[in-house]
MDAnalysis code that builds the backbone (N, CA, C; Angstrom):
import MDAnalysis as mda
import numpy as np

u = mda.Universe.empty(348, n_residues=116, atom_resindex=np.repeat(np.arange(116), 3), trajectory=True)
u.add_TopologyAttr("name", ["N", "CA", "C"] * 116)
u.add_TopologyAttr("resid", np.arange(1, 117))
u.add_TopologyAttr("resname", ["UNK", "UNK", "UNK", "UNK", "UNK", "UNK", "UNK", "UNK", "UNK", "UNK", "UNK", "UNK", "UNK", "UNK", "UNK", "UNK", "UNK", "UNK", "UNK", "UNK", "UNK", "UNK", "UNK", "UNK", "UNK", "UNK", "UNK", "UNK", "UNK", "UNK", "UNK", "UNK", "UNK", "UNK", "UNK", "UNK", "UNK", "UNK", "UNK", "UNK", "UNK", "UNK", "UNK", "UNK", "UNK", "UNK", "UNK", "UNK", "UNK", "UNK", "UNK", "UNK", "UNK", "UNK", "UNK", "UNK", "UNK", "UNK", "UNK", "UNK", "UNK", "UNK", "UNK", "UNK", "UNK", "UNK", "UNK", "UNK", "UNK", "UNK", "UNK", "UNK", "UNK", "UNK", "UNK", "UNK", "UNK", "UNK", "UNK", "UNK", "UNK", "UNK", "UNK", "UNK", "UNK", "UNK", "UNK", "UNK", "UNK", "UNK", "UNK", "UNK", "UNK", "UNK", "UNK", "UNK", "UNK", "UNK", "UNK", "UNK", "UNK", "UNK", "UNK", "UNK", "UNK", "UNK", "UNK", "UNK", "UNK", "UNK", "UNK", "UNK", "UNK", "UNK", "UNK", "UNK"])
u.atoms.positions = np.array([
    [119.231, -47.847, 33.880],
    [118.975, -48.313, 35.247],
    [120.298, -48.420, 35.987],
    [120.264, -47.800, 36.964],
    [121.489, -47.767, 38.154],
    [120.765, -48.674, 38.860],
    [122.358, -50.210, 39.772],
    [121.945, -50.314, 40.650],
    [123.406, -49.879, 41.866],
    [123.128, -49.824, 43.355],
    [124.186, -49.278, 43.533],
    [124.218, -50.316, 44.993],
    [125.564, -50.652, 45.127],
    [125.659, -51.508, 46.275],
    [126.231, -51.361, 47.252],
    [126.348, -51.592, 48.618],
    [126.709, -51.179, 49.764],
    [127.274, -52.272, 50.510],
    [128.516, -52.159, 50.723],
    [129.329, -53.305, 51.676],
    [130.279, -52.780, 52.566],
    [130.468, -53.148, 53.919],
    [131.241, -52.582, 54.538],
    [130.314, -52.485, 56.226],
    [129.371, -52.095, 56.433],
    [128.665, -52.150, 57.101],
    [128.592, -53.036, 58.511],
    [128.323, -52.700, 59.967],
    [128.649, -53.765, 60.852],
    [128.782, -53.135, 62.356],
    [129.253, -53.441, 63.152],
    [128.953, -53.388, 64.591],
    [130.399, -52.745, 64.972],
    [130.726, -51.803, 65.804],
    [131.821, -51.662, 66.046],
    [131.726, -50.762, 67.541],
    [132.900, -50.854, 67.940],
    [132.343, -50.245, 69.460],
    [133.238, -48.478, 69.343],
    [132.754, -48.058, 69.930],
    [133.106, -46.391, 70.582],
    [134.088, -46.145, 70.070],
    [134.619, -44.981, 69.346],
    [135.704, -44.907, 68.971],
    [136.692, -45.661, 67.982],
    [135.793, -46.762, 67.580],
    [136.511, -47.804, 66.458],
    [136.493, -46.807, 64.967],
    [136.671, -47.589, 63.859],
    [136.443, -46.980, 62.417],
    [135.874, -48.588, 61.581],
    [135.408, -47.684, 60.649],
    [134.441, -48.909, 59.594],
    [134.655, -48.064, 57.940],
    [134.815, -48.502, 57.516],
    [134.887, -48.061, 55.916],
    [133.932, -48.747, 55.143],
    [133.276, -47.767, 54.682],
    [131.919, -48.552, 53.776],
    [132.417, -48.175, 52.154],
    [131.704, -48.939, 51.410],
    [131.937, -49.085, 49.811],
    [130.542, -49.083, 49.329],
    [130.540, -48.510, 47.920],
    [129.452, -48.371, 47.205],
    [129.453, -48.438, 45.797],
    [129.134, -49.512, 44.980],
    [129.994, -49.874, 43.649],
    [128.453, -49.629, 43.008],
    [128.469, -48.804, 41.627],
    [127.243, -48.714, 41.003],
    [127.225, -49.477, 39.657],
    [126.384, -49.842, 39.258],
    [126.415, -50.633, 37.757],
    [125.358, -50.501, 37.084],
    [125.092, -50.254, 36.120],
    [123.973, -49.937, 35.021],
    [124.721, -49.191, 33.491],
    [124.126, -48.535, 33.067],
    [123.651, -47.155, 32.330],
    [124.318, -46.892, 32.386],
    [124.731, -46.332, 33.697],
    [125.429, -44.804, 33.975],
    [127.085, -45.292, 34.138],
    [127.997, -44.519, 33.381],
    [129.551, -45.159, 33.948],
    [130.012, -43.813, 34.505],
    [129.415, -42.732, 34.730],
    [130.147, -41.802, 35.923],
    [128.809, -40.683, 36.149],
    [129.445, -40.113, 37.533],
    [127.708, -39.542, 37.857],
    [128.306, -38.393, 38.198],
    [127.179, -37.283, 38.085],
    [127.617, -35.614, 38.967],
    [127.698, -35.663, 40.459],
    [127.265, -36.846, 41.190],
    [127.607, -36.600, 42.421],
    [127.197, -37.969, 43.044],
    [128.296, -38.622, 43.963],
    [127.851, -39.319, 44.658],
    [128.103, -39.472, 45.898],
    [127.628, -40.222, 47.048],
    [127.426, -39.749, 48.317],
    [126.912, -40.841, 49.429],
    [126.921, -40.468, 50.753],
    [126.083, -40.957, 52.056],
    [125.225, -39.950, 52.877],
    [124.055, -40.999, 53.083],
    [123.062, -40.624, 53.753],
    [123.249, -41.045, 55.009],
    [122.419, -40.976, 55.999],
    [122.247, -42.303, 56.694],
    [120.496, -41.520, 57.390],
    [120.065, -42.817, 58.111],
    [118.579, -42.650, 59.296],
    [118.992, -43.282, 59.990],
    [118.744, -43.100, 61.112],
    [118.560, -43.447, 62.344],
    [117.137, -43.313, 62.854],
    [116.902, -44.725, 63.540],
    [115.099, -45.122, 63.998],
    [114.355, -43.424, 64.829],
    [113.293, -43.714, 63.897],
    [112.782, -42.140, 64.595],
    [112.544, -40.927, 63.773],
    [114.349, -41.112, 63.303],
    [114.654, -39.588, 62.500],
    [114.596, -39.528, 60.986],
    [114.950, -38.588, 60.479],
    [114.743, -38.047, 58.867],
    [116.072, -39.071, 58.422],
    [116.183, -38.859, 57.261],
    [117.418, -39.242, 56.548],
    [117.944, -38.360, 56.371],
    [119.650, -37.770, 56.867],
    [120.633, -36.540, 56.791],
    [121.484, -37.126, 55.724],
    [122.306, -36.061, 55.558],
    [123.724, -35.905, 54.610],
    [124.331, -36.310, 55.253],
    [125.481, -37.497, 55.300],
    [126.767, -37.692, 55.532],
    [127.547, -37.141, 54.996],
    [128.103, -37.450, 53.496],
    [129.215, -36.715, 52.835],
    [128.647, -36.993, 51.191],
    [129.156, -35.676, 50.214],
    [128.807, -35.872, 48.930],
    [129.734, -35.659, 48.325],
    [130.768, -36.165, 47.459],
    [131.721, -36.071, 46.672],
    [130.858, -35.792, 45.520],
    [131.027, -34.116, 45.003],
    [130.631, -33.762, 43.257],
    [131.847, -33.489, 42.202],
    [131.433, -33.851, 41.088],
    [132.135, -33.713, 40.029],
    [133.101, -32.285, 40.444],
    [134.534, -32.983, 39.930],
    [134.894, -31.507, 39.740],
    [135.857, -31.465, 41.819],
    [135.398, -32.187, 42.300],
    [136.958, -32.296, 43.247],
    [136.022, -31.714, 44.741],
    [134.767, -31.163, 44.262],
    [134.278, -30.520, 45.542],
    [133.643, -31.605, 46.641],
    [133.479, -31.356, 47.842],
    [132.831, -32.266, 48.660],
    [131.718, -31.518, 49.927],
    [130.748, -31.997, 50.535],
    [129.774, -31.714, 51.436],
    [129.657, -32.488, 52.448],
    [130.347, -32.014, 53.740],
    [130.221, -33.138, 54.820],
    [128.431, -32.636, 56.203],
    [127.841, -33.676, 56.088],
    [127.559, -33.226, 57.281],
    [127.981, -32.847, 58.731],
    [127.681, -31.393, 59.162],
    [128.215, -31.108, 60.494],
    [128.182, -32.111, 61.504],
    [127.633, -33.440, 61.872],
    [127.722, -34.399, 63.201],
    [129.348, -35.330, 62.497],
    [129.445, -34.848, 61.100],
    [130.743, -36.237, 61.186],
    [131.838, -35.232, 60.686],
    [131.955, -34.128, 60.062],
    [133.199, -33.088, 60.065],
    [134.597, -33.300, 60.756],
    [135.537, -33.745, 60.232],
    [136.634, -34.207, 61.134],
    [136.649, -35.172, 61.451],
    [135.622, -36.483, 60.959],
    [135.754, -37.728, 61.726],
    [135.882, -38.813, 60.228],
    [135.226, -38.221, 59.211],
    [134.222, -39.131, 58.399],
    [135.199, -38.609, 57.013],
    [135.609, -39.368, 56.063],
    [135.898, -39.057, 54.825],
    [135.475, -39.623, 53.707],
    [135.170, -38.892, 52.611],
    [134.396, -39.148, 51.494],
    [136.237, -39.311, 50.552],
    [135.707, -40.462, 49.461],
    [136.455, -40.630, 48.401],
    [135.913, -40.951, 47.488],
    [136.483, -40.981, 45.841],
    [135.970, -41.636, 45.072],
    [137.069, -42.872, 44.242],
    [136.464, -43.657, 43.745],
    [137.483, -44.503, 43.116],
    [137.802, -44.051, 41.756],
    [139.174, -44.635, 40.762],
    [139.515, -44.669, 40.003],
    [138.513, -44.310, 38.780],
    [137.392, -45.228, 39.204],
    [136.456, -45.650, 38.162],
    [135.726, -44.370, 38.331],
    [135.075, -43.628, 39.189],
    [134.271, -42.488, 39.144],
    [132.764, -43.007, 39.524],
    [133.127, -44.662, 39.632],
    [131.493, -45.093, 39.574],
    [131.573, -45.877, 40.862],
    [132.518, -45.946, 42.052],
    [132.600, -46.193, 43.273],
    [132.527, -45.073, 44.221],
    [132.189, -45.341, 45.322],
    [132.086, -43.900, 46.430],
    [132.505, -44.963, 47.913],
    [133.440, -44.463, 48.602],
    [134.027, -44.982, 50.135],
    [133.555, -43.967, 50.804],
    [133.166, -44.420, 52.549],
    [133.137, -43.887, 53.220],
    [134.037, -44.152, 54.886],
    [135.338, -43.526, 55.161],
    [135.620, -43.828, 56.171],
    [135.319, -42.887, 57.266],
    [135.204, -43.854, 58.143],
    [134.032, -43.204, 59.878],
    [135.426, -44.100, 60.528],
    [136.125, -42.628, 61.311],
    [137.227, -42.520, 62.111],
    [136.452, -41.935, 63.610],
    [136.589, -42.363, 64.574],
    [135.996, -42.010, 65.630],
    [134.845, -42.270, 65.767],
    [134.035, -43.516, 65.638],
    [132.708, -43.513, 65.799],
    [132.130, -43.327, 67.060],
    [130.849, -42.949, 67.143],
    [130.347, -42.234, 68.114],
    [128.487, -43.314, 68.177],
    [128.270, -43.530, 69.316],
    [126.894, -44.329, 70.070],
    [126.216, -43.580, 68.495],
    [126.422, -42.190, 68.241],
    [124.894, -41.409, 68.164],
    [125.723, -41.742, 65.885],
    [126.169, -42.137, 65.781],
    [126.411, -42.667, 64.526],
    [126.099, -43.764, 64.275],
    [124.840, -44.515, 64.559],
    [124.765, -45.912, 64.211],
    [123.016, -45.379, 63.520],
    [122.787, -45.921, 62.718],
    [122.174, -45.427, 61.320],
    [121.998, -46.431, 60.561],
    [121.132, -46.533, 59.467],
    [121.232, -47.511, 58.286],
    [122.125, -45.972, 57.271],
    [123.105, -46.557, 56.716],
    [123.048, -46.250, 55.753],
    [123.145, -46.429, 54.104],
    [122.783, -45.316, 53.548],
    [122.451, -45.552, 52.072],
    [123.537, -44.906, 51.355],
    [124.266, -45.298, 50.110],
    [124.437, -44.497, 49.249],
    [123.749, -43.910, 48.121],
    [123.878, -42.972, 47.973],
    [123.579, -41.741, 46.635],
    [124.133, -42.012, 45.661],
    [123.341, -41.447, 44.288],
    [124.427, -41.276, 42.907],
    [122.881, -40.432, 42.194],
    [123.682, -39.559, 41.655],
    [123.186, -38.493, 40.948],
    [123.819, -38.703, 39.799],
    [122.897, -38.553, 38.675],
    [123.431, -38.581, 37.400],
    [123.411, -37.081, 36.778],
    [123.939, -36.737, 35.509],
    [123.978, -35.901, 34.678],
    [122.795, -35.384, 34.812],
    [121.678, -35.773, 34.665],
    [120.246, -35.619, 34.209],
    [119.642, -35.184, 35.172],
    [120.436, -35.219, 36.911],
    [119.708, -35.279, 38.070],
    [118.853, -35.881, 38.954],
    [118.415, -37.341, 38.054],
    [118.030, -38.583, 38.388],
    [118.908, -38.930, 39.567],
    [118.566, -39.629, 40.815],
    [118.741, -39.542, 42.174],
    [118.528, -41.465, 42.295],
    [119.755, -42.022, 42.350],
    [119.566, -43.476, 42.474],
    [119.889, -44.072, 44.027],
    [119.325, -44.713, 44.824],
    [119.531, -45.493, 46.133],
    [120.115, -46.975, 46.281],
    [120.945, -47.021, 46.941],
    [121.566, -48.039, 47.435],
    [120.214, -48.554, 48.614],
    [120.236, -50.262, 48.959],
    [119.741, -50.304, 50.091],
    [119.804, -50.066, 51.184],
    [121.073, -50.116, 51.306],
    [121.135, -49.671, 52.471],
    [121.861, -50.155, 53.726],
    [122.965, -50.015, 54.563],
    [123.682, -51.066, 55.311],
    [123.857, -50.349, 56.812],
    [123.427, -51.425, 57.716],
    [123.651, -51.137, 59.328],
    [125.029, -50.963, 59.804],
    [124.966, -49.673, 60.428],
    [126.106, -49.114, 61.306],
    [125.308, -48.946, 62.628],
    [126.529, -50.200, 63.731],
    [125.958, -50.047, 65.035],
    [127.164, -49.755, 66.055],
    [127.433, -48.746, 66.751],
    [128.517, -48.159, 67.552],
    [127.746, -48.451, 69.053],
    [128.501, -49.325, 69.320],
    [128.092, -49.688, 71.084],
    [129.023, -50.003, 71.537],
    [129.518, -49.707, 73.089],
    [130.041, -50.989, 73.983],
    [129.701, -52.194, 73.924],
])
C-alpha cells in the first residue's frame, strides 16, 4: 500500500511561484515514475509533469517553460515548481506514483489558486 502526500499548495497572485511536494510511504521505496496532474472545475484531469526512471521527463504543453519537475534524494519524493503562474493554472492538484508493476497510486490532492 502506497500512501502519497501533498503539501505546498495555496493562493498566489499572477505571476507569483508555489512549489508543491509529494512524499510517498508504504511498500514501495522507489517507483518507475512519478508525477503531477492537476483538474480544474469542469475539465478532465491533464498531465502536468512526469519524472521516469532513468533521468527522462514529460511536461504538459500549458506549463513548458514555466513549471519544473524534480525528484528527491530518496526517489520516493516528487517537487513541483510553478514559476510564472497564470489565472488559467489554478487546479486541484494530485500527485502520481507508478510502481514497477504499473500500479498507479493518488495523492489527494491540493488547491492551486492564481488570482489578483
Amino acid at each position: 500500500q502506497v500512501r502519497l502526500v501533498e503539501f505546498g499548495g495555496g493562493f498566489v497572485q499572477p505571476g507569483g511561484s508555489l512549489r508543491l511536494s509529494c512524499a510517498a510511504s508504504g511498500s514501495a521505496l522507489s517507483f518507475y515514475a512519478m508525477g503531477w496532474y492537476r483538474q480544474a472545475p469542469g475539465k478532465q484531469r491533464e498531465l502536468v509533469a512526469l519524472s521516469i526512471s532513468g533521468g527522462n521527463t514529460n511536461y504538459g504543453d500549458p506549463v513548458k517553460g514555466r513549471f519544473t519537475i524534480s525528484m528527491g534524494n530518496a526517489k520516493n519524493t516528487v517537487y513541483l515548481q510553478m514559476n510564472s503562474l497564470k489565472p488559467e493554472d489554478t487546479a486541484v492538484y494530485y500527485c502520481k506514483a507508478v510502481s514497477w508493476s504499473g500500479t498507479a497510486d493518488w495523492g489527494q490532492g491540493t488547491q492551486v489558486t492564481v488570482s489578483s
